[in-house]
PDB file of the backbone (N, CA, C, O) and the ligand in Angstrom, with CONECT records:
HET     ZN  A 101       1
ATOM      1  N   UNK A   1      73.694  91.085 121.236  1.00  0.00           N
ATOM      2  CA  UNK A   1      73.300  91.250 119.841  1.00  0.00           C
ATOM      3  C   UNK A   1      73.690  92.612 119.287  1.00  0.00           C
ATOM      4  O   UNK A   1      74.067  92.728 118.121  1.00  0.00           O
ATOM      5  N   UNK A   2      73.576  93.906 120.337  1.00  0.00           N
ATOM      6  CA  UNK A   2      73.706  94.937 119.928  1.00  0.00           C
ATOM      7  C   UNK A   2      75.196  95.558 119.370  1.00  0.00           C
ATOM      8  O   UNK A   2      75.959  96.068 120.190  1.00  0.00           O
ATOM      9  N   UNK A   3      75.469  95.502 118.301  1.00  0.00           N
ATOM     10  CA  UNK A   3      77.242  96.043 118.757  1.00  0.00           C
ATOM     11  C   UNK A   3      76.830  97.715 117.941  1.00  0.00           C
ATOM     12  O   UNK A   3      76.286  98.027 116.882  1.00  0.00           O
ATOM     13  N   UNK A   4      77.492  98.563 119.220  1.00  0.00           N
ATOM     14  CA  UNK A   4      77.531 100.036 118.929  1.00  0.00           C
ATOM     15  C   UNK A   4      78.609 100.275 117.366  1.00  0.00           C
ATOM     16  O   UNK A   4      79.675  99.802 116.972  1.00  0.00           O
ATOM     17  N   UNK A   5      77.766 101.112 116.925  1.00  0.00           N
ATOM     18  CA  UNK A   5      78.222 102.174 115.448  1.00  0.00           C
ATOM     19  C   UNK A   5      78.570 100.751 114.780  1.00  0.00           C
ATOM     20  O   UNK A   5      78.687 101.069 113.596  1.00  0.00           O
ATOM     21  N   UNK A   6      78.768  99.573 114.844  1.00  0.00           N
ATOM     22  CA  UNK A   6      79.140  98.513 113.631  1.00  0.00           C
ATOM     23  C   UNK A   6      78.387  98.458 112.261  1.00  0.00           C
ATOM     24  O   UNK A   6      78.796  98.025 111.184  1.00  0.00           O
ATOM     25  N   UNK A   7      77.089  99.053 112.609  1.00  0.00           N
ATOM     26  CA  UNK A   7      76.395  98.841 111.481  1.00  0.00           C
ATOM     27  C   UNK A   7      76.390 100.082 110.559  1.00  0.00           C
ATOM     28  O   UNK A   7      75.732 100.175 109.523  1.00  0.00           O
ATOM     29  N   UNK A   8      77.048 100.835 110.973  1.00  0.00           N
ATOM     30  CA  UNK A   8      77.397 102.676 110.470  1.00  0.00           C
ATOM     31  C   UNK A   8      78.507 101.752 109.254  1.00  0.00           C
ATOM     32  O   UNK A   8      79.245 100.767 109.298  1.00  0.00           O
ATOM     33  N   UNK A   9      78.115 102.662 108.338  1.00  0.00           N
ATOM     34  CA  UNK A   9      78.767 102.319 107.003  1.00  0.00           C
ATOM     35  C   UNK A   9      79.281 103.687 106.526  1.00  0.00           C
ATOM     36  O   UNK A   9      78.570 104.501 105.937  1.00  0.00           O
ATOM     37  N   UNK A  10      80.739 103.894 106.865  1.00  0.00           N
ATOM     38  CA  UNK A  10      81.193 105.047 106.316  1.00  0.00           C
ATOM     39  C   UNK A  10      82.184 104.956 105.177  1.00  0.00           C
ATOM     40  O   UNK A  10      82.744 105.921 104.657  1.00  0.00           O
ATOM     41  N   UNK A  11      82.326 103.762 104.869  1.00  0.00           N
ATOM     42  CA  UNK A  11      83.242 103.213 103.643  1.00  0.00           C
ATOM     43  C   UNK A  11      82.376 103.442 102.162  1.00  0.00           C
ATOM     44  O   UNK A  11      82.158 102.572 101.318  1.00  0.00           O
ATOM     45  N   UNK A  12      81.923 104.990 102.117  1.00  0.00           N
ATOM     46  CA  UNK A  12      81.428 105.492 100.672  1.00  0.00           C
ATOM     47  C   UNK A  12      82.252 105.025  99.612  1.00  0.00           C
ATOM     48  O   UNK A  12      83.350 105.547  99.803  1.00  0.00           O
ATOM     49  N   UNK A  13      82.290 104.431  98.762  1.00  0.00           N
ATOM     50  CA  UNK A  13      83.251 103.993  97.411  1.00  0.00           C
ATOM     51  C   UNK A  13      82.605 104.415  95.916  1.00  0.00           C
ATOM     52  O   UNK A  13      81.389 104.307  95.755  1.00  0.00           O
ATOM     53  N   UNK A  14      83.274 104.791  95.077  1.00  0.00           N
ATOM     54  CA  UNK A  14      82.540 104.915  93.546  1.00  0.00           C
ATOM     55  C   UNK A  14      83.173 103.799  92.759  1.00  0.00           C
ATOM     56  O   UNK A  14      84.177 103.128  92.998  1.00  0.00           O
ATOM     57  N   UNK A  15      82.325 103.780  91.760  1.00  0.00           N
ATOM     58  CA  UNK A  15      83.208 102.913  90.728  1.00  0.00           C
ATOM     59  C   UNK A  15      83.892 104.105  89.511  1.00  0.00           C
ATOM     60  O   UNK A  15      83.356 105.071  88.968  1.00  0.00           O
ATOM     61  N   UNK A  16      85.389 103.496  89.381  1.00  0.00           N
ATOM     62  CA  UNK A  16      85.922 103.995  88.593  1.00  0.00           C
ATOM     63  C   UNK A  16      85.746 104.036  87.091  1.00  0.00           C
ATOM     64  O   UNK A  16      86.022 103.038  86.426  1.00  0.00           O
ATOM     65  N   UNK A  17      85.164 105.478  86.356  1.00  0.00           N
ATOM     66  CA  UNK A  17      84.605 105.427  85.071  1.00  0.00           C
ATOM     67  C   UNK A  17      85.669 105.076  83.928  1.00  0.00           C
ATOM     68  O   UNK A  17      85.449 105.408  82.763  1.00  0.00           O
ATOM     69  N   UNK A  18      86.829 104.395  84.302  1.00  0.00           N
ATOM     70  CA  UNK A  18      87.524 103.976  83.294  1.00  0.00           C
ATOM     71  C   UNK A  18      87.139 102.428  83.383  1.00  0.00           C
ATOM     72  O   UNK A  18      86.239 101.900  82.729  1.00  0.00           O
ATOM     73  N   UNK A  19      87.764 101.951  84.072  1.00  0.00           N
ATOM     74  CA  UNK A  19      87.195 100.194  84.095  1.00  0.00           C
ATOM     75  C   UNK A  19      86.291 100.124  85.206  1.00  0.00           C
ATOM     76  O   UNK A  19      86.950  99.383  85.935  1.00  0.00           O
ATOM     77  N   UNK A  20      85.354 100.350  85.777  1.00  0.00           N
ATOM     78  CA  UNK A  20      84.117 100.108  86.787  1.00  0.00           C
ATOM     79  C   UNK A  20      84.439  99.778  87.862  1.00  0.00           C
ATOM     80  O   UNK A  20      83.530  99.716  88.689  1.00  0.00           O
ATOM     81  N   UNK A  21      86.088  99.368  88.393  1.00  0.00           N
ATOM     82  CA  UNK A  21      86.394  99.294  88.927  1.00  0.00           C
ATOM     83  C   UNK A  21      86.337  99.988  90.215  1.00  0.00           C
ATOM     84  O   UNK A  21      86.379 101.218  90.186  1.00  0.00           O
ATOM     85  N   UNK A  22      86.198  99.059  91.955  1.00  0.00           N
ATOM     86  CA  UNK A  22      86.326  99.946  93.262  1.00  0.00           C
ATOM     87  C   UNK A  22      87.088 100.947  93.006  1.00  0.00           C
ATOM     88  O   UNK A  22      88.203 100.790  92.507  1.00  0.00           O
ATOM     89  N   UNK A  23      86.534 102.250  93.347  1.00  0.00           N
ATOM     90  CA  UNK A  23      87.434 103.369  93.683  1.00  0.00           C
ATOM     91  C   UNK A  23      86.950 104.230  95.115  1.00  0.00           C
ATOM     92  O   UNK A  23      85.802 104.417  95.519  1.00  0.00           O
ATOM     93  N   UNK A  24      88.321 104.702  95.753  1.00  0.00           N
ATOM     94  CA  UNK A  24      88.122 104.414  97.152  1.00  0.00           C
ATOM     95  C   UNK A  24      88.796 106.446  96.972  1.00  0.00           C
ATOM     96  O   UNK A  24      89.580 106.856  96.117  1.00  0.00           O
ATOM     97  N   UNK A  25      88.144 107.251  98.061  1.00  0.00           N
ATOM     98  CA  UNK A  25      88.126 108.616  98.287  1.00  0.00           C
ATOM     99  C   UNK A  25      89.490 109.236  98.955  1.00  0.00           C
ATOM    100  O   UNK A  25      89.914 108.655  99.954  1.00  0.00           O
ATOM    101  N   UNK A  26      89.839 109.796  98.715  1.00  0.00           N
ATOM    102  CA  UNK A  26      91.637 110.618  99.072  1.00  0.00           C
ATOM    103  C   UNK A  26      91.313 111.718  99.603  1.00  0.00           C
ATOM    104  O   UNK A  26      90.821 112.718  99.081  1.00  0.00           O
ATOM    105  N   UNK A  27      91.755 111.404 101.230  1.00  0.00           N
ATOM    106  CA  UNK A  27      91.964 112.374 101.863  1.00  0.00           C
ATOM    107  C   UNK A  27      93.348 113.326 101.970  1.00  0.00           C
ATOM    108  O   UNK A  27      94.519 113.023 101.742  1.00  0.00           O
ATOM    109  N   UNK A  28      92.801 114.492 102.371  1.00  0.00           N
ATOM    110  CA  UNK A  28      94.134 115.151 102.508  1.00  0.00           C
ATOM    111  C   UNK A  28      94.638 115.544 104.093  1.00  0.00           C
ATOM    112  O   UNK A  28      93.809 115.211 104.939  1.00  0.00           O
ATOM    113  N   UNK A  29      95.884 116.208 104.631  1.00  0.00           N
ATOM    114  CA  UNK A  29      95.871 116.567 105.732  1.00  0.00           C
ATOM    115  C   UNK A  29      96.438 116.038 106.453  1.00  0.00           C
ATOM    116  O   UNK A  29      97.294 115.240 106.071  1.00  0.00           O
ATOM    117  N   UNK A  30      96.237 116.223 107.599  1.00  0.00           N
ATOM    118  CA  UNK A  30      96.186 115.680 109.037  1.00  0.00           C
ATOM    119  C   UNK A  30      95.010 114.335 109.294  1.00  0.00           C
ATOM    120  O   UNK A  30      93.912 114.680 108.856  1.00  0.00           O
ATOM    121  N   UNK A  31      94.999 113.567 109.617  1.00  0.00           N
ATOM    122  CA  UNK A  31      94.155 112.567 110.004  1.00  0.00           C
ATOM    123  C   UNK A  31      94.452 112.144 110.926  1.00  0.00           C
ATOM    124  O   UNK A  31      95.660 111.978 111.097  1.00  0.00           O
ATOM    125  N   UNK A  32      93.388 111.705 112.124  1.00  0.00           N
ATOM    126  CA  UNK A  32      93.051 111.389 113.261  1.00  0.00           C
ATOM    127  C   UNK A  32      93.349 109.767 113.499  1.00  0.00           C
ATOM    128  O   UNK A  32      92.175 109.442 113.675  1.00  0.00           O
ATOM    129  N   UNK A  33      94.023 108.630 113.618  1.00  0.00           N
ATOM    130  CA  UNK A  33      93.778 107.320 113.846  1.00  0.00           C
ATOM    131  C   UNK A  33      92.504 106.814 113.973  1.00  0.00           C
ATOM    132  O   UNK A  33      92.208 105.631 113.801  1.00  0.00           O
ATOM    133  N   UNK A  34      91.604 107.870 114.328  1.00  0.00           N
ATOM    134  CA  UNK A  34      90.198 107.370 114.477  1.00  0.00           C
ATOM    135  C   UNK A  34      89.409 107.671 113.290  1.00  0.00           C
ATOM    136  O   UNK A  34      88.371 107.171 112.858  1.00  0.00           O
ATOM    137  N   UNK A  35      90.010 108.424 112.953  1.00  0.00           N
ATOM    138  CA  UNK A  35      89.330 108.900 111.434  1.00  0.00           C
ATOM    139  C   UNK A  35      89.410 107.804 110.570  1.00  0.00           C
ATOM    140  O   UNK A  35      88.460 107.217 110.052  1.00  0.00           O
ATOM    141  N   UNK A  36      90.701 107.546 110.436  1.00  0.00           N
ATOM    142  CA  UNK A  36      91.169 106.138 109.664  1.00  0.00           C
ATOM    143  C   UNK A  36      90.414 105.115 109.756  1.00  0.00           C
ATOM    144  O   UNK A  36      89.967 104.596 108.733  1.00  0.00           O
ATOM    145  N   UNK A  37      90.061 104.521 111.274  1.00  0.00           N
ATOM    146  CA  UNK A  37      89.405 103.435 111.298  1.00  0.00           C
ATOM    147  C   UNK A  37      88.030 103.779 110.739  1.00  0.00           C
ATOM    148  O   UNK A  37      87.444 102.799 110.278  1.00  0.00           O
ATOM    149  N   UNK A  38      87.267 105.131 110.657  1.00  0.00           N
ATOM    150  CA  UNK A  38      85.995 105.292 109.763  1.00  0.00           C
ATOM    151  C   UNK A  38      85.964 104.867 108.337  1.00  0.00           C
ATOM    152  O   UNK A  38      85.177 104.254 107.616  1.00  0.00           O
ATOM    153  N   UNK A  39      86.795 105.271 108.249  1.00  0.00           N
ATOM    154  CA  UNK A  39      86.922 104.943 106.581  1.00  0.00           C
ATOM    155  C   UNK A  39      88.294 103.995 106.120  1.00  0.00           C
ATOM    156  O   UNK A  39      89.333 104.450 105.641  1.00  0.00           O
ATOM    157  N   UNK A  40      88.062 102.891 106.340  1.00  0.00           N
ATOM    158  CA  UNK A  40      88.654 101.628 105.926  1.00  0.00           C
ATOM    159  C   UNK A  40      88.936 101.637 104.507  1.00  0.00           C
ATOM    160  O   UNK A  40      90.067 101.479 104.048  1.00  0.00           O
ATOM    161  N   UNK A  41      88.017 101.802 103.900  1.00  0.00           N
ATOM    162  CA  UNK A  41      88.246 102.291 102.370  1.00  0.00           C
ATOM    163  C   UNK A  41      88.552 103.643 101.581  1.00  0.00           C
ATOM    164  O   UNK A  41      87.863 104.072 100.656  1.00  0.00           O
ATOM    165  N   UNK A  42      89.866 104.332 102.175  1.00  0.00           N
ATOM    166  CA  UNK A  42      90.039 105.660 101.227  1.00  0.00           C
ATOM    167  C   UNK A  42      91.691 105.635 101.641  1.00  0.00           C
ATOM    168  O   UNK A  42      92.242 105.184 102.646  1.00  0.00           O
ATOM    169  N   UNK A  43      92.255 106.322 100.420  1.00  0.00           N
ATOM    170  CA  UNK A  43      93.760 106.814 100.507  1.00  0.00           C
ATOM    171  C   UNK A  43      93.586 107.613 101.236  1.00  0.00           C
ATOM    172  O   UNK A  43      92.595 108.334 101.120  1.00  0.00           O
ATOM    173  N   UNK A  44      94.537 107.788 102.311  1.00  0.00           N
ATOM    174  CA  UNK A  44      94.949 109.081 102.817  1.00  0.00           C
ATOM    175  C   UNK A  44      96.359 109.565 102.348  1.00  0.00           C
ATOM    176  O   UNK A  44      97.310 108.933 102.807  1.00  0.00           O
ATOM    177  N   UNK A  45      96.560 110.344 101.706  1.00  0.00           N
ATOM    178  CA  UNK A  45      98.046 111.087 100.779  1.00  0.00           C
ATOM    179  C   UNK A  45      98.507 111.978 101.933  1.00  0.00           C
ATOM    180  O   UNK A  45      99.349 112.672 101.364  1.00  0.00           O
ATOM    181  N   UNK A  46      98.467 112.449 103.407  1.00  0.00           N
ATOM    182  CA  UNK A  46      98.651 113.223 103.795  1.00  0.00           C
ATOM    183  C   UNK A  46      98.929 114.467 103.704  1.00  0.00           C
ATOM    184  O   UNK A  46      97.877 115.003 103.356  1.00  0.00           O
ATOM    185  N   UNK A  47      99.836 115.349 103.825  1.00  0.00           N
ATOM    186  CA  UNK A  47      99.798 116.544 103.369  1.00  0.00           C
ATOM    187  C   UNK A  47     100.270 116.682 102.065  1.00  0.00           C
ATOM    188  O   UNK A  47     100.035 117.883 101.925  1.00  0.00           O
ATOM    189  N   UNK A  48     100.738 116.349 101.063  1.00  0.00           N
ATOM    190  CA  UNK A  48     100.962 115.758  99.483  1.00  0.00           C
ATOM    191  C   UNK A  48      99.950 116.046  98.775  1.00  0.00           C
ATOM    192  O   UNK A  48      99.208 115.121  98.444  1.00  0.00           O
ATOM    193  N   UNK A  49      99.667 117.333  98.377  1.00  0.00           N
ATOM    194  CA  UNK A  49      98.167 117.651  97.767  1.00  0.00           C
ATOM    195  C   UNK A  49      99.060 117.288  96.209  1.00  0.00           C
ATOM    196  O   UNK A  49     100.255 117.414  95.940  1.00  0.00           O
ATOM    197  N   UNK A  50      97.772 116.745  95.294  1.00  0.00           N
ATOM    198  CA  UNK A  50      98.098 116.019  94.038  1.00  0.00           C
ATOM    199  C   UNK A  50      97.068 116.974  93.271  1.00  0.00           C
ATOM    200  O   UNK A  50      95.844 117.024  93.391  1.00  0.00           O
ATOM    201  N   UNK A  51      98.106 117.882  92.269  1.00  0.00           N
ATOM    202  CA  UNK A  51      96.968 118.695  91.493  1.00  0.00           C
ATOM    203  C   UNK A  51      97.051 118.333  90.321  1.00  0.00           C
ATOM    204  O   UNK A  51      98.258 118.311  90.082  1.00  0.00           O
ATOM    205  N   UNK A  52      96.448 118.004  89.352  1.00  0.00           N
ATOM    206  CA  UNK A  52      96.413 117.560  88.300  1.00  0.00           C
ATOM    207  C   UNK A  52      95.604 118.146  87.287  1.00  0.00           C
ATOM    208  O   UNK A  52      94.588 118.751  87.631  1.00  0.00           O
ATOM    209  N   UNK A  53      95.999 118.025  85.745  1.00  0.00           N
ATOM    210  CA  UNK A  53      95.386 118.970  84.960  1.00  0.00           C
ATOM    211  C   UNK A  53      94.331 118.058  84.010  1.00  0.00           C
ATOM    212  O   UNK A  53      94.209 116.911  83.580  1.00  0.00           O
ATOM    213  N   UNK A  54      93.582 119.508  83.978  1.00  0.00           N
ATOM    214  CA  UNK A  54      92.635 118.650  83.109  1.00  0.00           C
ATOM    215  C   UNK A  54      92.145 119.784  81.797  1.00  0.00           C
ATOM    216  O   UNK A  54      92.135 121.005  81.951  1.00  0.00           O
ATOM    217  N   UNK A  55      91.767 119.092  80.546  1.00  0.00           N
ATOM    218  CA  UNK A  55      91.411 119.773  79.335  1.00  0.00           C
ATOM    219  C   UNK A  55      90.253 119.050  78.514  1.00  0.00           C
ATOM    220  O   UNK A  55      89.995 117.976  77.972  1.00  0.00           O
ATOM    221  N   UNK A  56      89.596 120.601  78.817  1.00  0.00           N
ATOM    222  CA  UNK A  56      88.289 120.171  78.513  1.00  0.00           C
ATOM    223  C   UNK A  56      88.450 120.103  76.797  1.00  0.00           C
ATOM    224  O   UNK A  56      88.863 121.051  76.128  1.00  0.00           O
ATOM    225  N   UNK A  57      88.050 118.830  76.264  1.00  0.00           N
ATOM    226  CA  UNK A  57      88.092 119.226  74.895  1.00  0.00           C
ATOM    227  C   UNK A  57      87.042 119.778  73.439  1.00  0.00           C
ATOM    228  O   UNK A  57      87.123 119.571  72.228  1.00  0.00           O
ATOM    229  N   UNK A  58      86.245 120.423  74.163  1.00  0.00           N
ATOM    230  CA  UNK A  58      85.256 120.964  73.490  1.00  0.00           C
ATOM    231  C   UNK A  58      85.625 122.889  73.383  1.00  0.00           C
ATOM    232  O   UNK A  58      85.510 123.588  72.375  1.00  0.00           O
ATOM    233  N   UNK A  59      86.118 123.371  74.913  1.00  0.00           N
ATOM    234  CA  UNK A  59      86.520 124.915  74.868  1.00  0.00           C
ATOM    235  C   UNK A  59      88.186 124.879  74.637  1.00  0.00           C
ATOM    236  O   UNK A  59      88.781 125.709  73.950  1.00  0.00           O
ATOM    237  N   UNK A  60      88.908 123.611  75.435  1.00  0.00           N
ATOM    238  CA  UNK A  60      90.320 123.971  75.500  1.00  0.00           C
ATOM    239  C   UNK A  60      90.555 124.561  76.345  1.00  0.00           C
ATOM    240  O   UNK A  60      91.418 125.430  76.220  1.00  0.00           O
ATOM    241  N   UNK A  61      89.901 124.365  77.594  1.00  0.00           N
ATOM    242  CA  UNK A  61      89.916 125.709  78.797  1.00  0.00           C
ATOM    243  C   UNK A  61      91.076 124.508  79.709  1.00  0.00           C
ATOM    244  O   UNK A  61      90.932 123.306  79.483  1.00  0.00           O
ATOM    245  N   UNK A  62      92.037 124.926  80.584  1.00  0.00           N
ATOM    246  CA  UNK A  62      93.049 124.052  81.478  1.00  0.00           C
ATOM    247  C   UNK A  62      92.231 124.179  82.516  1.00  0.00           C
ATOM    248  O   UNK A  62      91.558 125.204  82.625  1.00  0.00           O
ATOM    249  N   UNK A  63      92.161 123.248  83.368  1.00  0.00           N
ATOM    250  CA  UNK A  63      91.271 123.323  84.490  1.00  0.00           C
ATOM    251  C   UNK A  63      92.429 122.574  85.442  1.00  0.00           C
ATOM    252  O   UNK A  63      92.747 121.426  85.132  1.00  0.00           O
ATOM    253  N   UNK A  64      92.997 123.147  86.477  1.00  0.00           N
ATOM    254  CA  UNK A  64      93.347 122.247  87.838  1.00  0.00           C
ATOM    255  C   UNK A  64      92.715 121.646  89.199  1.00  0.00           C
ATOM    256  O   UNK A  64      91.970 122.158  90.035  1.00  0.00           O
ATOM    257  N   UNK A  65      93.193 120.599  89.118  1.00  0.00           N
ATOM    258  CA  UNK A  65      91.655 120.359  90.470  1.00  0.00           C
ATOM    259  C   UNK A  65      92.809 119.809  91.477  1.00  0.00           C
ATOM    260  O   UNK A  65      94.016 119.865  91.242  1.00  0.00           O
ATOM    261  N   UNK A  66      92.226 119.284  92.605  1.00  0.00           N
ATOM    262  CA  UNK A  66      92.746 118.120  93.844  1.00  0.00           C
ATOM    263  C   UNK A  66      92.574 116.975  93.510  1.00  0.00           C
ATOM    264  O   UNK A  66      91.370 116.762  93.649  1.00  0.00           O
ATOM    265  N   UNK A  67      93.127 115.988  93.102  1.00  0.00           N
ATOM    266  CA  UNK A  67      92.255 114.699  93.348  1.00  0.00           C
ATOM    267  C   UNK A  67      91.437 114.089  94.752  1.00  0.00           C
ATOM    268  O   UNK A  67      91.672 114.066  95.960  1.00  0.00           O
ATOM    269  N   UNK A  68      90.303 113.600  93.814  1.00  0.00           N
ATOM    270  CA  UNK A  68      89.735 112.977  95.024  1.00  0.00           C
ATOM    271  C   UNK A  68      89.527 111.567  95.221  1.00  0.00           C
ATOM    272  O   UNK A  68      89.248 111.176  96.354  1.00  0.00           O
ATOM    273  N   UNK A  69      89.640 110.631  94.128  1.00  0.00           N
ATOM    274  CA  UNK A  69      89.069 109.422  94.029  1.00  0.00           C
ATOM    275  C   UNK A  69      90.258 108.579  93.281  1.00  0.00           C
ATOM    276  O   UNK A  69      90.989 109.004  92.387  1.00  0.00           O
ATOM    277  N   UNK A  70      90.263 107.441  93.800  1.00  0.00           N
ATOM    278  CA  UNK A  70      91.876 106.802  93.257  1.00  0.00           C
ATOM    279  C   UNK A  70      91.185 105.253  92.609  1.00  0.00           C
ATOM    280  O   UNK A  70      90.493 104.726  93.481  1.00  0.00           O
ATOM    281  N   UNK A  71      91.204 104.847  91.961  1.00  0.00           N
ATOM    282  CA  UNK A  71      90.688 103.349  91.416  1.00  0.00           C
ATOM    283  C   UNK A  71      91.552 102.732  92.137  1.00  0.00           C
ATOM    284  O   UNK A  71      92.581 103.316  92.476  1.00  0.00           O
ATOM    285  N   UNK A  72      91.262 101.235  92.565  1.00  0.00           N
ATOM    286  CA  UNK A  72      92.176 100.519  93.492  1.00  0.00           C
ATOM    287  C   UNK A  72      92.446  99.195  92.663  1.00  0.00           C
ATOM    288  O   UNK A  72      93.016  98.271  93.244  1.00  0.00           O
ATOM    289  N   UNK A  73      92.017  99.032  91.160  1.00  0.00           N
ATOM    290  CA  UNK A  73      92.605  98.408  90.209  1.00  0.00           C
ATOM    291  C   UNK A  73      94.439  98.350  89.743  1.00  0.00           C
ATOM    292  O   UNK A  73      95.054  99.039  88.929  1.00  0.00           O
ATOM    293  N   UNK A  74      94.899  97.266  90.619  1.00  0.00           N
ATOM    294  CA  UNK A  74      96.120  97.680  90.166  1.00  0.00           C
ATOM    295  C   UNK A  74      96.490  98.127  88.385  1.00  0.00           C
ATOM    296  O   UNK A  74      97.201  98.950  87.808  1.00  0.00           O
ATOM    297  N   UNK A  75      95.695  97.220  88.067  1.00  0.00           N
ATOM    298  CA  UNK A  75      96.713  97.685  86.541  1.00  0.00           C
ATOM    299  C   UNK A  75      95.837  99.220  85.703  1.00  0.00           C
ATOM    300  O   UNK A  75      96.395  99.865  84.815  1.00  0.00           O
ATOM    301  N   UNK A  76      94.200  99.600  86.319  1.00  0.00           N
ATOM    302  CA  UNK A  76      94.502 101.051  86.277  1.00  0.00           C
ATOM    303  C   UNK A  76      94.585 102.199  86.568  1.00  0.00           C
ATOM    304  O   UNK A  76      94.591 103.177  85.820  1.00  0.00           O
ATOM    305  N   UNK A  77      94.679 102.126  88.089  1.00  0.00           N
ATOM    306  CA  UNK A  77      95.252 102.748  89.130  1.00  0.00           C
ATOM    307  C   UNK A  77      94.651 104.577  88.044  1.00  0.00           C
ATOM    308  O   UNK A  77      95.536 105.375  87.735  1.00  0.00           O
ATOM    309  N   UNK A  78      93.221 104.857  87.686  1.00  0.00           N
ATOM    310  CA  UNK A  78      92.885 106.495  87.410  1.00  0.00           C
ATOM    311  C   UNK A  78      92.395 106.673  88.398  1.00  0.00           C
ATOM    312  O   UNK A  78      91.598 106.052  89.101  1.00  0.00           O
ATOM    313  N   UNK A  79      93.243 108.184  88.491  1.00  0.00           N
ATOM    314  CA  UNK A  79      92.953 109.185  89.341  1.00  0.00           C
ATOM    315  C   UNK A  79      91.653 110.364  89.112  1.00  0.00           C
ATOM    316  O   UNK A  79      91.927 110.701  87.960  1.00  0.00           O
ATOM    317  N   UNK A  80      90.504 111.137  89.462  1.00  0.00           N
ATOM    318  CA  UNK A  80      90.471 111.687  88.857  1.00  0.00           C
ATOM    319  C   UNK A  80      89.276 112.420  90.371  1.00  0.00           C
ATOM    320  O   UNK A  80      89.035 111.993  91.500  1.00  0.00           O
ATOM    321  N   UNK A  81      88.878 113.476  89.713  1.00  0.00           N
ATOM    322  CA  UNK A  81      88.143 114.516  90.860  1.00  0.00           C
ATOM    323  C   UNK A  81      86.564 115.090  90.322  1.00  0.00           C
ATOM    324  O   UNK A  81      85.907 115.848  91.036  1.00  0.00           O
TER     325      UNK A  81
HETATM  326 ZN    ZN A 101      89.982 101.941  87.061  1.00  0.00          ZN2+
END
């Protein structure tokens, strides 16, 4: 009956605030094969850091971040951190 770590849920997901859509977490780096199998649900971009801009439109201030979170909606595939 018992099966070890199966019931460990490391597949954290958000919904994407453009269409509500699954959105699944982007790793960066090096990753482990075992790491991978933890998280079934996330991009890994490997070493390909994705910086992207953002503008706030109330100051106009440019802000650059990492992405972290990818919508897995093909048709709207937002990125955002
Ligand atoms: Zn989306």
């Amino acid at each position: 009956m018992t099966k070890n770590g199966a019931t460990r849920k490391r597949s954290a997901t958000r919904k994407c605030p453009v269409c509500g859509h699954e959105s699944w977490r982007i790793f960066y780096g090096m990753v482990m094969p075992d790491v991978r199998e933890q998280y079934p649900k996330a991009e890994f971009a490997g070493c390909v850091i994705t910086l992207e801009q953002r503008i706030y439109p109330d100051t106009g201030k440019v802000e650059w971040g990492t992405l972290g979170w990818v919508c897995q909606d093909q048709g709207c595939g937002h990125r955002w951190w």
